[in-house]
C-alpha positions as CSV (number, residue, x, y, z in Angstrom):
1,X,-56.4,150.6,-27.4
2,X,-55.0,147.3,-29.0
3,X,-52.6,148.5,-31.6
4,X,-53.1,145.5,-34.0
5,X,-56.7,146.5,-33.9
6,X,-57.5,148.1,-37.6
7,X,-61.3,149.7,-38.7
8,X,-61.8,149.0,-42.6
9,X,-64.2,152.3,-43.8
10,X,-65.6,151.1,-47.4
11,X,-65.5,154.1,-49.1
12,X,-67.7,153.3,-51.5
13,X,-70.9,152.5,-49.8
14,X,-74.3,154.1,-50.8
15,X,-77.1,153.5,-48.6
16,X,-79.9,152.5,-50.3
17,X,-82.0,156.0,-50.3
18,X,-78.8,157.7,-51.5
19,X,-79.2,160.0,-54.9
20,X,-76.0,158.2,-57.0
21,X,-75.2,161.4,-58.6
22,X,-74.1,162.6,-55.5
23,X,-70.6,163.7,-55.5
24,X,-68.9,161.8,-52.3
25,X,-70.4,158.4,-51.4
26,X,-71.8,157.7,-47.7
27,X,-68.7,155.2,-47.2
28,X,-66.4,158.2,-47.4
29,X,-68.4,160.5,-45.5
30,X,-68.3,157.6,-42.8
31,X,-64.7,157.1,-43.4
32,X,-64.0,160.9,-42.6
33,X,-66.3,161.8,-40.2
34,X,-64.5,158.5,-38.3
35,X,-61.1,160.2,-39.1
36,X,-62.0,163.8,-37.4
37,X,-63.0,162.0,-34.4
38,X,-59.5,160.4,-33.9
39,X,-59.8,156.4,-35.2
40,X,-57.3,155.1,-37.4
41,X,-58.9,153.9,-40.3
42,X,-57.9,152.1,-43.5
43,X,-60.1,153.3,-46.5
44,X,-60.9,150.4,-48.7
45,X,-62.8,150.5,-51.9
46,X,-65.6,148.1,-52.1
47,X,-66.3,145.1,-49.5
48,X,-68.6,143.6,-51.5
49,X,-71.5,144.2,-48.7
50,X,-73.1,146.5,-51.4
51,X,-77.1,145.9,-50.0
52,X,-75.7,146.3,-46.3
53,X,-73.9,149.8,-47.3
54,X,-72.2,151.2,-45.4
55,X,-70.0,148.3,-44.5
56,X,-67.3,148.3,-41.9
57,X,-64.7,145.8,-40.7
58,X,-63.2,145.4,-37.3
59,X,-60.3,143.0,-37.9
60,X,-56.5,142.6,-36.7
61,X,-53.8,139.9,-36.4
62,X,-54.7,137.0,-34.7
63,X,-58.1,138.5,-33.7
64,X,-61.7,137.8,-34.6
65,X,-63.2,140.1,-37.3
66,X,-66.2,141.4,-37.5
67,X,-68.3,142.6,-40.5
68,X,-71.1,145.5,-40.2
69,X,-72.9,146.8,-42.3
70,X,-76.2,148.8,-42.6
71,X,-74.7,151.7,-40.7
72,X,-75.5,155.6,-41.0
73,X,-72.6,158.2,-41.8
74,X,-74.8,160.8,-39.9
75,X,-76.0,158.5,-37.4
76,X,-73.8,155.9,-36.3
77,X,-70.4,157.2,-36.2
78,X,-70.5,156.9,-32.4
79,X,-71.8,153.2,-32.4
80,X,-68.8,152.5,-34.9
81,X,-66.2,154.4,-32.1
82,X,-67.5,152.5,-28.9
83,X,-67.4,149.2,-31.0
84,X,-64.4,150.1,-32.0
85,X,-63.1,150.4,-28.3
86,X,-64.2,147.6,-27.1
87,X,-63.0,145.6,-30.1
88,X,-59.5,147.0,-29.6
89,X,-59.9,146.4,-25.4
90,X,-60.5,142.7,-26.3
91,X,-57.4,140.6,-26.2
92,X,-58.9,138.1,-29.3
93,X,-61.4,140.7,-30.8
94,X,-64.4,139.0,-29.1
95,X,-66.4,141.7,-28.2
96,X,-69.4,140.1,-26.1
97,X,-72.8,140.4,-27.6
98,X,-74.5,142.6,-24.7
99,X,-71.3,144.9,-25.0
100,X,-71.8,145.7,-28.7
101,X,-74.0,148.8,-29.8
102,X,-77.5,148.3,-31.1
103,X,-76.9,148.9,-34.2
104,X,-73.8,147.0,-34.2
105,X,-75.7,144.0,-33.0
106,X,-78.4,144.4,-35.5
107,X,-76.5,144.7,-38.6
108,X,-73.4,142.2,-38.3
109,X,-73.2,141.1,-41.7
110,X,-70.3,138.5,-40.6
111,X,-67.9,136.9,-38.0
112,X,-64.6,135.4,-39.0
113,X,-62.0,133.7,-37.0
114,X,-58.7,134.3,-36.5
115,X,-56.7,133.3,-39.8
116,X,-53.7,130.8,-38.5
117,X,-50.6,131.0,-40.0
């Protein structure tokens, strides 16, 4: 895995059908059920993709990032780990279209290029 590669958890993400009072938000259920299965995750509080919750970013330096959003704690945790693999196995972050997970094609709420310094 590309070690400049970083996945950006919101943690605090609803999805839409979530009950607010409920104690832990999906972001952070997303962010640790991501953890347990080995990924090194940042935890950030809000990425302003608050009608796509829950919101993800795949960024690093000199790489593309991409922004997802719309994806499922329970559900998608696997989708977020192969995009995550072959985000980290591309040398620029450009994961090709075909190669990214349904739901990870669906829902890409943004692509930004590499910042240059």
């Amino acid at each position: 895995m590309h070690l400049d590669a970083t996945l950006v958890v919101c943690t605090t993400c609803r999805l839409p059908e979530s009950d607010p009072a409920a104690p832990r938000r999906d972001g952070l259920i997303l962010a640790e059920a991501l953890e347990a299965a080995g990924a090194p995750v940042r935890r950030q509080e809000c990425l302003s993709a608050c009608s796509r919750g829950c919101a993800v970013a795949f960024t690093g330096p000199k790489r593309w990032t991409y922004v997802q959003g719309a994806l499922d704690p329970h559900r998608d945790r696997e989708a977020v780990l192969t995009m995550l693999g072959a985000y980290a196995s591309a040398p620029d972050g450009l994961v090709p279209w075909r190669e990214r997970p349904e739901v990870i094609r669906k829902n890409t709420v943004a692509r930004v290029p590499p910042l240059e310094v």
